[in-house]
C-alpha positions, 0 to 999 in steps of 0.5 A: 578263273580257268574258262570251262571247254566243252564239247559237242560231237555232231551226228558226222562224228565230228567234236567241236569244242566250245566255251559258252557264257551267259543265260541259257535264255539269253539272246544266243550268239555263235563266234566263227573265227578265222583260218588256223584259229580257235575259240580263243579268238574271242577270249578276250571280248567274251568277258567284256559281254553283257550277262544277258547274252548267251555268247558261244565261241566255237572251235571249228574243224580241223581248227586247235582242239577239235577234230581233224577229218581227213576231208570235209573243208568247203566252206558249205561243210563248215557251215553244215557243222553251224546248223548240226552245232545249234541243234545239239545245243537247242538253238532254233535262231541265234545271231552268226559272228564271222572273223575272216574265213569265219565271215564266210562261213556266217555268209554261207550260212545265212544263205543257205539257213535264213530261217535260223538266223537273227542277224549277221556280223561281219568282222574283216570279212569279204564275199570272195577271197580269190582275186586278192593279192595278198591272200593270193600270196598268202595261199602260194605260202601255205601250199608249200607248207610241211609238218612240223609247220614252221612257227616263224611263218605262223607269228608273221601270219598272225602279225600281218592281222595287226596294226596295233600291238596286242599283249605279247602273252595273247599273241603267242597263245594265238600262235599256238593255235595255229601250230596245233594245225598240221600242213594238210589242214591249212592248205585244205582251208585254204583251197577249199573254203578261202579260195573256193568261198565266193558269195558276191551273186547271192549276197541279196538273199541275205535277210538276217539283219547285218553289221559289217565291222572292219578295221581301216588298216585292214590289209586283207579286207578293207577294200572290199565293204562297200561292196558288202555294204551295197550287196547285203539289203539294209546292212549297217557298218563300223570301221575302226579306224587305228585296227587292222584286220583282227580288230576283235583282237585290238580292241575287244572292249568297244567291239564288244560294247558295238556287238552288244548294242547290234545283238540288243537291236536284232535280238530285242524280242528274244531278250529277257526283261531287265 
């Protein structure tokens, strides 16, 4: 069955596409993916989900479909377009799944809204990316990136996200993804919301229940989740030992089955009766 995009135009003018399922009353998840993807980036654990939870994977700006304002790429901008999102969608509260680049932006948004969170989940997230040397090398790639961005640079990218091997099919639809970004986007997400994105010294005003996810072959961000851990009060963790750092993509059906268990516990007074 072709998956239903919709699409929501928040009051900055900006369109956000969006792929929604699951009841309307239904304990209500938002999915943040990371630098140059798209709501795909959960394509395949959205129909591994329970009925029960309204799950909402959202295309980012400047990101596949959506639009591509001229600026507007901060972290903080990115978390703004989360609130503006939830309230076109009637969404008081909701739990925030972050990938990557998509973790700081739930971090930010937990921050700066913990009224309106339910909980947090973490997927290969860090509090800053700056100081890392593979980011660090990453971002002097994509600072001499030009249009047409080159589609090889893109599939080494997305490979360097793995250590298992996903269905080649599903990897070129992620490429793809990528290469709907023009240069200007992908240095913008990078040296305004990656680099610029440091969350270490207000970690602790998280409330939102938190679960951090991470793979341990994750070249980007295992370093980094004990001090997530340490940082957020109560937070939980789950490594997986075999996946690298898109773990949602390499193995979506126990990410899912783990999601779902931390949305049942966080969510449990939103949840409908069986």
């Amino acid at each position: 069955m072709e998956t239903a995009i919709k699409s929501a135009v928040l009051p900055s003018g900006v369109r956000l596409p969006y792929v929604e399922q699951g009841g309307r009353t239904g304990v209500p998840v938002l999915f943040l993916h990371g630098t140059s993807d798209s709501w795909r980036s959960f394509e395949n654990v959205l129909p591994e989900l329970p009925a029960w939870m309204r799950a909402i994977a959202v295309t980012q700006r400047g990101h596949g479909d959506a639009d591509r304002p001229a600026t507007g790429y901060r972290t903080q901008d990115f978390a703004d377009d989360v609130a503006a999102l939830m309230d076109a969608l009637g969404l008081d509260k909701a739990i925030v799944v972050g990938h990557s680049m998509g973790g700081s932006i739930a971090q930010r948004f937990a921050i700066d809204h913990p009224a309106r969170m339910l909980g947090l989940v973490l997927i290969g997230a860090r509090a800053s990316w700056h100081r890392h040397p593979g980011v660090l090398a990453l971002g002097e790639a994509v600072a001499t990136l030009s249009d047409p961005v080159d589609p090889d640079f893109v599939r080494e990218f997305q490979l360097s996200t793995l250590a298992q091997p996903v269905s080649p099919a599903y990897l070129e639809a992620v490429v793809a993804e990528s290469l709907k970004l023009p240069a200007r986007v992908w240095r913008a997400a990078f040296t305004e919301c990656v680099f610029q994105a440091d969350h270490t010294a207000r970690l602790g005003s998280v409330a939102a229940p938190t679960l951090l996810l991470c793979g341990g072959r994750d070249v980007f961000a295992g370093d980094e989740q004990d001090t997530l851990v340490a940082a957020i009060p109560g937070a939980s963790q789950l490594i997986y030992p075999d996946a690298g750092h898109a773990l949602h993509w390499e193995e979506p059906q126990r990410f899912a089955a783990d999601l779902a268990a931390f949305v049942a516990r966080a969510g449990a007074r939103d949840r409908p009766a069986a």
